[in-house]
TORKEMAR-789599 format. One line per 5 residues: their letters; for each residue x, y, z of C-alpha. Coordinates in nm, 2 decimals. Example, Ala and Ser with C-alpha at 12.3 -4.5 7.8 and 13.67 -1.06 7.14 Angstrom:
AS	1.23:-0.45:0.78 ~ 1.37:-0.11:0.71 $
end
This chain:
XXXXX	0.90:2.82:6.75 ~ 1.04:2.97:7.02 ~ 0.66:3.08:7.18 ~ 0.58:2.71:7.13 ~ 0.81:2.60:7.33 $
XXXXX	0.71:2.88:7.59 ~ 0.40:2.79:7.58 ~ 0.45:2.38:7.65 ~ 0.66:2.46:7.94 ~ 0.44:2.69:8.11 $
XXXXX	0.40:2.59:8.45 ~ 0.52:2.20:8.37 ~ 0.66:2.08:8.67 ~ 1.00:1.98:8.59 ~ 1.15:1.74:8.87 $
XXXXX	0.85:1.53:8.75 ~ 0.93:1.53:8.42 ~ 1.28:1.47:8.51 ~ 1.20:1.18:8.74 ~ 0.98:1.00:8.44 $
XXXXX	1.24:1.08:8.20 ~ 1.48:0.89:8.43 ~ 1.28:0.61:8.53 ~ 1.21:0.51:8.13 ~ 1.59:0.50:8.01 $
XXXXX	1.68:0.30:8.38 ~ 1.40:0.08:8.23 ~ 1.57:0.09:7.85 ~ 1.90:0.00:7.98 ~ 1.78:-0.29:8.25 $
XXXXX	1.59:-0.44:7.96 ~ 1.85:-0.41:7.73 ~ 2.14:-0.58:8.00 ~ 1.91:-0.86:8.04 ~ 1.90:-0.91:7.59 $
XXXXX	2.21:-0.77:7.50 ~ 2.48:-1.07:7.43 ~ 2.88:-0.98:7.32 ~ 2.83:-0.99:6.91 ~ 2.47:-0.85:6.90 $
XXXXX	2.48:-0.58:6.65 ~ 2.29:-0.33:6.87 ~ 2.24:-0.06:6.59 ~ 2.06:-0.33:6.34 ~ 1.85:-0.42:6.62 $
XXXXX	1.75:-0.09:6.68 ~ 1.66:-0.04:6.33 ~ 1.53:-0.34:6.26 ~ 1.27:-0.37:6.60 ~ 1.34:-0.68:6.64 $
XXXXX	1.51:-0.68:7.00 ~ 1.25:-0.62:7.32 ~ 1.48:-0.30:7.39 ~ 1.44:-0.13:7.03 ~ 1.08:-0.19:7.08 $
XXXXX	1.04:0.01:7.43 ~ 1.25:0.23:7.27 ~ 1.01:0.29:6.97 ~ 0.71:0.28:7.25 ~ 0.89:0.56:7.44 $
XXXXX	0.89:0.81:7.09 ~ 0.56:0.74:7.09 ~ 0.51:0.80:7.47 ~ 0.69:1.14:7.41 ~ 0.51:1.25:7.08 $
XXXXX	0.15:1.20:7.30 ~ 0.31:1.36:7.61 ~ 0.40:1.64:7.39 ~ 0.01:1.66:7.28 ~ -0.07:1.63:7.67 $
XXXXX	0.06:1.89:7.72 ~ -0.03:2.12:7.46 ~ -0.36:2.02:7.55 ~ -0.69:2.22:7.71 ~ -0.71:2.07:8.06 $
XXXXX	-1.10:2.09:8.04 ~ -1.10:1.84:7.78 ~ -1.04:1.60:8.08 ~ -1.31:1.69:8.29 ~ -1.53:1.71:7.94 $
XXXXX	-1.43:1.36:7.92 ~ -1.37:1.20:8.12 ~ -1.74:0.99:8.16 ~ -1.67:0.94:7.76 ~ -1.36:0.80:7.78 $
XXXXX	-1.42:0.57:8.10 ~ -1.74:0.42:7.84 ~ -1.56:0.40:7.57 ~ -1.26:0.21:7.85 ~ -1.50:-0.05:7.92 $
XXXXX	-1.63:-0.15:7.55 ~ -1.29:-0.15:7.46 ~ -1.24:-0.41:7.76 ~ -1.58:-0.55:7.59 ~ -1.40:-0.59:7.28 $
XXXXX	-1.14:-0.84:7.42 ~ -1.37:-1.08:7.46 ~ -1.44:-1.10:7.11 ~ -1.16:-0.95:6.88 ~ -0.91:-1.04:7.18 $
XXXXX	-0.58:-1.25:7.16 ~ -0.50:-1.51:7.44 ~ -0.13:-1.46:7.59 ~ -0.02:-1.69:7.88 ~ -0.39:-1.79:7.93 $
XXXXX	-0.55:-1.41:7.93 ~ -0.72:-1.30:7.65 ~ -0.68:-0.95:7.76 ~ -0.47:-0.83:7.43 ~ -0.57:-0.69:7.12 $
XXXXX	-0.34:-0.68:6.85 ~ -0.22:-0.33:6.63 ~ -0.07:-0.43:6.35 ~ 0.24:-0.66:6.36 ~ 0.43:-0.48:6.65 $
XXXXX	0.21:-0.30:6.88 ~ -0.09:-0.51:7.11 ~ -0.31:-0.31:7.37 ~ -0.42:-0.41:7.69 ~ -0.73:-0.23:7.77 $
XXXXX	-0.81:-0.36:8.15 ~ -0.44:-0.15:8.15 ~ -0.54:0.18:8.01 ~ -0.88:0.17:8.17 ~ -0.67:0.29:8.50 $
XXXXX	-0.67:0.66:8.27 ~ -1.03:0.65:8.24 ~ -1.13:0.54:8.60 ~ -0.88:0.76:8.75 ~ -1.07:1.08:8.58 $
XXXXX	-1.42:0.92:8.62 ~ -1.36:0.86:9.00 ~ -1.16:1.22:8.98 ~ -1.50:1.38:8.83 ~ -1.76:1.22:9.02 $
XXXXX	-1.62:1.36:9.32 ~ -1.57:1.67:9.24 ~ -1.89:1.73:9.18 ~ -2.10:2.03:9.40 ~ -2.20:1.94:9.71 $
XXXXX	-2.09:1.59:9.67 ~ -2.13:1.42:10.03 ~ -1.90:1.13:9.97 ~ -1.98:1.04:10.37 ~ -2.35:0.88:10.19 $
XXXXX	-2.35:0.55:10.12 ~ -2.51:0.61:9.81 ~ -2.21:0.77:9.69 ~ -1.97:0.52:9.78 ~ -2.12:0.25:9.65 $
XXXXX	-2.13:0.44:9.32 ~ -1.75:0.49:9.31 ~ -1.67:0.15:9.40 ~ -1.93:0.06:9.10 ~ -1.67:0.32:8.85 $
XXXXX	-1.39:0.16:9.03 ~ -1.45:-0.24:9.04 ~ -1.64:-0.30:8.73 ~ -1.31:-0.32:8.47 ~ -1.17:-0.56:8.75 $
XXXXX	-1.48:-0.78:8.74 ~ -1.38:-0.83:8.37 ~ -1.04:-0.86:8.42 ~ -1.07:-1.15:8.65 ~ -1.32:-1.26:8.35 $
XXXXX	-1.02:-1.25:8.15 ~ -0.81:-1.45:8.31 ~ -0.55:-1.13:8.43 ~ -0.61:-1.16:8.82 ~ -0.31:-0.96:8.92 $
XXXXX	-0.43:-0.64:8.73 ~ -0.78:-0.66:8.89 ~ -0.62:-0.66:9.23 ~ -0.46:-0.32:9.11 ~ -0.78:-0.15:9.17 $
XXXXX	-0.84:-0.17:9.50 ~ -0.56:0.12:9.47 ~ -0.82:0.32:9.45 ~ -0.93:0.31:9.80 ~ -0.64:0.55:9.91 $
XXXXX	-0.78:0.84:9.70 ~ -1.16:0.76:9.82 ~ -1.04:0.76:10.19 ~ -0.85:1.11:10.09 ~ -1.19:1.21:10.03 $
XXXXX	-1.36:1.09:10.27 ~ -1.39:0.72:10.28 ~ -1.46:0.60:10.64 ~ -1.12:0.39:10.76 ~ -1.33:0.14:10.91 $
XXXXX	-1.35:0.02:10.54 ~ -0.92:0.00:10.52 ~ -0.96:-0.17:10.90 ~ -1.20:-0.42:10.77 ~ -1.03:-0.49:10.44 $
XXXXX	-0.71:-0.52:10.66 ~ -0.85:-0.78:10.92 ~ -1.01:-1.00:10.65 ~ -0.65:-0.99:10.44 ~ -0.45:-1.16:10.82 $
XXXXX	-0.79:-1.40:10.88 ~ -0.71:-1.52:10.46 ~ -0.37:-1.61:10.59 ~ -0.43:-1.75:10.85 ~ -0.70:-1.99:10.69 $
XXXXX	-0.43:-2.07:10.42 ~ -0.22:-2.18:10.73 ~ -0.44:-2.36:10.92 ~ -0.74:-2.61:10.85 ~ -1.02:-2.45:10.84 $
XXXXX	-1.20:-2.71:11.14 ~ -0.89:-2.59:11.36 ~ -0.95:-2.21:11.27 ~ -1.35:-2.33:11.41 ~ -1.27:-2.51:11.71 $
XXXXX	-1.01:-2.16:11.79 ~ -1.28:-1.87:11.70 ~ -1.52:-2.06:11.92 ~ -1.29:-2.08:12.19 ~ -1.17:-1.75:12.15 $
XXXXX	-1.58:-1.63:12.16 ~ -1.66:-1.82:12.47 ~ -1.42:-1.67:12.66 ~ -1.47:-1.31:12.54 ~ -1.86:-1.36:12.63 $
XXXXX	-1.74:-1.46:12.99 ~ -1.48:-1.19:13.06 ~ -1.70:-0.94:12.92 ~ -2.02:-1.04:13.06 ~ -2.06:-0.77:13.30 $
XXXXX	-2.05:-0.53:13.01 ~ -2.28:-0.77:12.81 ~ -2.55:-0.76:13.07 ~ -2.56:-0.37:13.07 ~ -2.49:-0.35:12.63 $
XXXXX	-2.70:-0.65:12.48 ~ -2.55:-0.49:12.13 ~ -2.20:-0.64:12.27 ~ -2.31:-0.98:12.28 ~ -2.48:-0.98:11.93 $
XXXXX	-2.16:-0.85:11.77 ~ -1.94:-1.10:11.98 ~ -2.16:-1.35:11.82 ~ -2.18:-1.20:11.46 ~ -1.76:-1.19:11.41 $
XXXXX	-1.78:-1.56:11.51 ~ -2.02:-1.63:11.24 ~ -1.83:-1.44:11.02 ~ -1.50:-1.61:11.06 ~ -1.65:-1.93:11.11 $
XXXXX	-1.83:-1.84:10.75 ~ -1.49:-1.72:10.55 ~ -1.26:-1.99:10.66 ~ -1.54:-2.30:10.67 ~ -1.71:-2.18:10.31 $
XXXXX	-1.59:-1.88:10.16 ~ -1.22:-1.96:10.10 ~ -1.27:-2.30:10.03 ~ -1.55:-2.22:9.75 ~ -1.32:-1.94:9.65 $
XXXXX	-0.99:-2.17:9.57 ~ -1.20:-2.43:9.45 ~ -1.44:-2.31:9.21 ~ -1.38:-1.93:9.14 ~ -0.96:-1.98:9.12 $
XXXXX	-0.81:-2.18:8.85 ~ -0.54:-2.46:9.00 ~ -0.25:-2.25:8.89 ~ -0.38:-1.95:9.09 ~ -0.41:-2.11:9.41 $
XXXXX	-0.08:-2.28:9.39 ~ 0.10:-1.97:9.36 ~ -0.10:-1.79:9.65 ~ -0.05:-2.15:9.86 ~ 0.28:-2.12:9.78 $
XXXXX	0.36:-1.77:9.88 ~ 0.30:-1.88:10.26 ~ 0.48:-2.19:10.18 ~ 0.19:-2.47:10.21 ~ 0.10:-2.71:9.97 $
XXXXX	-0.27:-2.65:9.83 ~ -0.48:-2.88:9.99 ~ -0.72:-2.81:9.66 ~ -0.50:-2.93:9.43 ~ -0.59:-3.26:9.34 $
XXXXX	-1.02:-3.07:9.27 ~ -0.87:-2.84:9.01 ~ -1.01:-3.08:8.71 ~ -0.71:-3.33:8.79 ~ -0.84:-3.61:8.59 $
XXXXX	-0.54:-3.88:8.50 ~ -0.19:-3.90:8.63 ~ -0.09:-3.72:8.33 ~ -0.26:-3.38:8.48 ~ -0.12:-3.45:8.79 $
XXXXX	0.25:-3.48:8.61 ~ 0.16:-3.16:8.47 ~ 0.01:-2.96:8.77 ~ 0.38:-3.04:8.98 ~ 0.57:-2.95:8.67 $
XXXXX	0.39:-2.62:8.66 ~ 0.42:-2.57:9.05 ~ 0.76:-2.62:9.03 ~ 0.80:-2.39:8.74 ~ 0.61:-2.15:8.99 $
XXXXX	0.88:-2.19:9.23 ~ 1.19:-2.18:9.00 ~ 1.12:-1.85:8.86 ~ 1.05:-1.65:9.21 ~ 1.40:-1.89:9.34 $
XXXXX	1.58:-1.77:9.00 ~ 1.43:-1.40:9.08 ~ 1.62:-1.46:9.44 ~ 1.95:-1.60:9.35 ~ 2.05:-1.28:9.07 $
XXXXX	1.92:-1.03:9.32 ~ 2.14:-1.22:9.64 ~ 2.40:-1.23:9.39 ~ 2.47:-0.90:9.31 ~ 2.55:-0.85:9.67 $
XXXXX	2.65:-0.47:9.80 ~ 2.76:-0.31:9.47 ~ 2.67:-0.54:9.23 ~ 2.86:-0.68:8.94 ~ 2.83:-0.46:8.72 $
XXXXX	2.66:-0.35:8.40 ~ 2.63:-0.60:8.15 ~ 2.83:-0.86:8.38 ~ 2.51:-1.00:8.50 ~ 2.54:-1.41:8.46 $
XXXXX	2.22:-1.52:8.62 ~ 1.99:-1.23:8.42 ~ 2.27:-1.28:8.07 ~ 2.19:-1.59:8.09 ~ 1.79:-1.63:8.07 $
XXXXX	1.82:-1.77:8.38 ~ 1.53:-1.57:8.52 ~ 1.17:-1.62:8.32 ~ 1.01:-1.28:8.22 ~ 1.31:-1.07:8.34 $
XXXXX	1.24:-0.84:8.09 ~ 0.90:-0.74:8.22 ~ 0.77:-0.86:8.59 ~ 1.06:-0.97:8.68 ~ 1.31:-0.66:8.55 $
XXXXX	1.37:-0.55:8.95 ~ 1.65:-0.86:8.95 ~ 1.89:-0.64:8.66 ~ 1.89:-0.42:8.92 ~ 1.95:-0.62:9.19 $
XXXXX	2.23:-0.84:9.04 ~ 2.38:-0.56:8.81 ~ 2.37:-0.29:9.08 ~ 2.33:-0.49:9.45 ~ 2.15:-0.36:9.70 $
XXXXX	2.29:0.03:9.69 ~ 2.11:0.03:9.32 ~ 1.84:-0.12:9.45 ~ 1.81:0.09:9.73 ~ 1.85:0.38:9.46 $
XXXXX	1.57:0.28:9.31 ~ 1.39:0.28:9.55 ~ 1.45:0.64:9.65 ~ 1.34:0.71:9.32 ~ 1.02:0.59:9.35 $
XXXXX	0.96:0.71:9.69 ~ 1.05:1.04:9.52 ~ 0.78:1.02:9.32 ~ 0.54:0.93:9.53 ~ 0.61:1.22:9.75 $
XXXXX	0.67:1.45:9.47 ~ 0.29:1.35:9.32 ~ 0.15:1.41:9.72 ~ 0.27:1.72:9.67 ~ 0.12:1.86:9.38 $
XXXXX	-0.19:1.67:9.47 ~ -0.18:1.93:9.75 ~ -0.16:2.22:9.64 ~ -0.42:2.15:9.38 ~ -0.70:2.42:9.40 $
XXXXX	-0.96:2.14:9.21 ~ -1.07:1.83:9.37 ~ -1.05:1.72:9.05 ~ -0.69:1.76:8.98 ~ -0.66:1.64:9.36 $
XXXXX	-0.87:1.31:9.35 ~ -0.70:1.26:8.99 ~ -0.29:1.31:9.16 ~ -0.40:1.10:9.44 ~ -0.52:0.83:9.19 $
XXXXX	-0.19:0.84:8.98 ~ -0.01:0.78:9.35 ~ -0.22:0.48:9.42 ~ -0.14:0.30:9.13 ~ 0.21:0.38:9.11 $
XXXXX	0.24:0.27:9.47 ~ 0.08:-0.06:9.43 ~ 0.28:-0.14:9.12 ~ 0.55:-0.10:9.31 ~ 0.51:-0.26:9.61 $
XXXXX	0.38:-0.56:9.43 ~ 0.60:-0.62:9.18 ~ 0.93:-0.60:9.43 ~ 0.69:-0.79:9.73 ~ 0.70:-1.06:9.35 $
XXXXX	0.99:-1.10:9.30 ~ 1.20:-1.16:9.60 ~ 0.92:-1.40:9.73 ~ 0.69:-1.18:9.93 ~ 0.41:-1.22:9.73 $
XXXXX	0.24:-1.46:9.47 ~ 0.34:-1.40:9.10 ~ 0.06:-1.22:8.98 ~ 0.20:-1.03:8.66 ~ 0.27:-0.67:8.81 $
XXXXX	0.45:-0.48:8.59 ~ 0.72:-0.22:8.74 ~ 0.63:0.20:8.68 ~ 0.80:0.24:8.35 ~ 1.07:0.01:8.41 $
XXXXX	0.91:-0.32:8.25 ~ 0.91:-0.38:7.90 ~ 0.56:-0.29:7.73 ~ 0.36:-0.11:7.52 ~ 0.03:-0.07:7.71 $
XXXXX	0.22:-0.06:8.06 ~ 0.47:0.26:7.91 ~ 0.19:0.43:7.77 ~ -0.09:0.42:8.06 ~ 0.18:0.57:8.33 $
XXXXX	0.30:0.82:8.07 ~ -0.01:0.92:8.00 ~ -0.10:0.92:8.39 ~ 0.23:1.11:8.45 ~ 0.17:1.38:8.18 $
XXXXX	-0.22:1.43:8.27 ~ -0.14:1.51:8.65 ~ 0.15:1.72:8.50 ~ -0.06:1.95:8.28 ~ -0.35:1.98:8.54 $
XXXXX	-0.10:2.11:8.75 ~ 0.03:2.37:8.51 ~ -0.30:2.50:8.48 ~ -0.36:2.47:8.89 ~ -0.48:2.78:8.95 $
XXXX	-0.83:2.66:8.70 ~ -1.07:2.53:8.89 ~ -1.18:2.21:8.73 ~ -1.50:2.04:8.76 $
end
């Protein structure tokens, strides 16, 4: 028994384990302030499942019974793998669209039994994570070619084509996480430049009409082609890229974003991105608004939009410095909040703790992050490398997200929080991301291919 246990803790990093460890009771005790009420027979609820905090309990035995096998684990079965697993990721995804249950207006679940449902566009972040992780690491891999880029984003993008199919927006956008470890490797940053200039010229044409945004770009290229036309008469290639990023603009703002909201977003997605930047949406009333009854029911829903991010607001501001206190909550005790057991669990924090929890929280995370960075470093395999980098990403965008959600930063988009957020499929992929990184490391001095 004793050897057993020698042999599991072998080279297992324990801050990390520490840190997960941590982050999953914070999580069992934010969900449980938000549930518990004075009488509650905690014990029977426990026993019986029947509470959202005996459940992610139960979830997180499971977690540790398949962290256990993790670790006990060969860690070539995850280079052997992982193309098998990232196939059998995307059938499963596949599979929703036939055997799948519809909750909230996805149909991204499919259900285990009575208590358990799976998300697969969720756990498909394993399998691309150690597809993108192999592909790279394979010999003489030039990932410079375009050829090879274009195949990683193929690995990368295709779940989030079907999750988008499937109605779950928000975890689609979760995979562009994936350009941080692709520009570790050598992804050009004129890709991260461009994605970054197209993300302010989206905001701006949410802000402004688009035949304003026109009548500005042109001004704007007229007077860069007569301030620069000494340099245009000596580099002709100057005045045909002048001209293209006009076209461009003029393209995304006149036709692509208005195509985009209007046919390829559903009316409730563009009201919450419209109402992020605080403008009505000026496609509202095309979003199959057919009777005054529809439009009745597209304002309630905006305004139920906007309740939930203003009740997210009001429990964190209320909790001030310190907080109230745990348990003494009244704007998360009393269901004030919608989902504040899952995307919107930061605002327990917020109101029970105030802004030094939050801010502890925070350091937490950013622990982490820099604690994954680290042992992505000194990884000897650019498999195990790509791989840490990949479990950063998505930790960091889950993050960033789901706090930039729920005090108003950012449109709700269902973002869980890292092991915090009540959930099944949510506990499960990070503690299987976690434990995966964990055990590569322990056998770091393997090169893995």
């Amino acid at each position: 028994m004793n050897q057993n246990k020698a042999t599991i803790a072998k080279g297992v990093d324990s801050l990390m384990v520490f840190l997960y460890i941590a982050m999953v009771i914070i999580g069992l005790l934010c969900i449980f302030s938000v549930e518990y009420r004075p009488g509650d027979r905690v014990i029977q609820s426990f026993l019986g499942f029947k509470k959202e905090y005996s459940k992610q309990f139960l979830y997180f035995g499971v977690c540790c019974v398949l962290a256990i096998f993790i670790l006990l684990t060969d860690s070539k079965l995850f280079t052997a793998t992982a193309n098998l697993s990232y196939l059998g990721g995307i059938l499963l995804v596949l599979a929703t669209f036939v055997v799948g249950k519809e909750v909230k207006g996805s149909k991204s679940w499919i259900p285990i039994g009575s208590l358990i449902s799976i998300q697969p566009v969720e756990l498909c972040k394993i399998f691309v994570s150690l597809a993108l992780a192999k592909y790279l690491s394979q010999p003489e891999m030039d990932f410079k070619k375009q050829r090879s880029q274009l195949i990683a984003a193929a690995l990368v993008f295709t779940p989030a084509i079907f999750s988008i199919m499937q109605g779950e927006t928000g975890l689609a956008l979760v995979y562009f996480c994936f350009l941080i470890p692709m520009y570790r490797e050598g992804l050009s940053p004129a890709y991260l430049i461009i994605g970054a200039a197209m993300g302010v010229l989206l905001v701006i044409s949410l802000l402004f009409p688009a035949k304003v945004l026109i009548v500005v770009f042109s001004g704007v290229t007229i007077a860069l082609i007569y301030l620069l036309k000494k340099m245009i008469s000596k580099h002709r290639q100057l005045l045909l890229i002048i001209i293209s990023l006009w076209l461009f603009c003029c393209v995304f703002v006149g036709i692509i974003v208005p195509f985009t909201f209007k046919h390829v977003f559903k009316g409730y997605q563009s009201d919450r991105i419209y109402s992020m930047v605080g403008v009505d949406n000026p496609y509202a009333n095309n979003n199959d608004v057919a009777n005054s009854d529809d439009i009745k029911e597209k304002e309630r829903k905006k305004k139920q939009q906007d309740y939930n991010v203003k009740q997210s607001k009001i429990a964190i501001g209320s909790g001030g410095l310190l907080g109230k206190g745990f348990l003494k909550g009244t704007q998360t005790q009393g269901d004030f909040v919608p989902e504040q057991h899952t995307d919107f669990i930061f605002t327990s924090i917020g109101e029970n703790f105030g802004f030094v929890g939050s801010t502890a929280l925070m350091l937490i995370y950013l622990g982490i992050l820099f604690r994954i960075v680290f042992i992505a470093e000194r990884q000897r395999s650019t498999f195990s490398r790509v791989y840490a980098y990949c479990v950063a990403a998505i930790i960091f965008f889950h993050v960033v997200v789901n706090i930039c959600v729920t005090v108003g930063l950012a449109p709700v988009i269902g973002i869980t929080l890292p092991l915090m957020s009540y959930g099944g499929s949510s506990l499960l992929t990070f503690t299987v991301l976690i434990f995966i990184l964990i055990k590569l490391d322990a056998d770091r001095q393997m090169i893995l291919r």
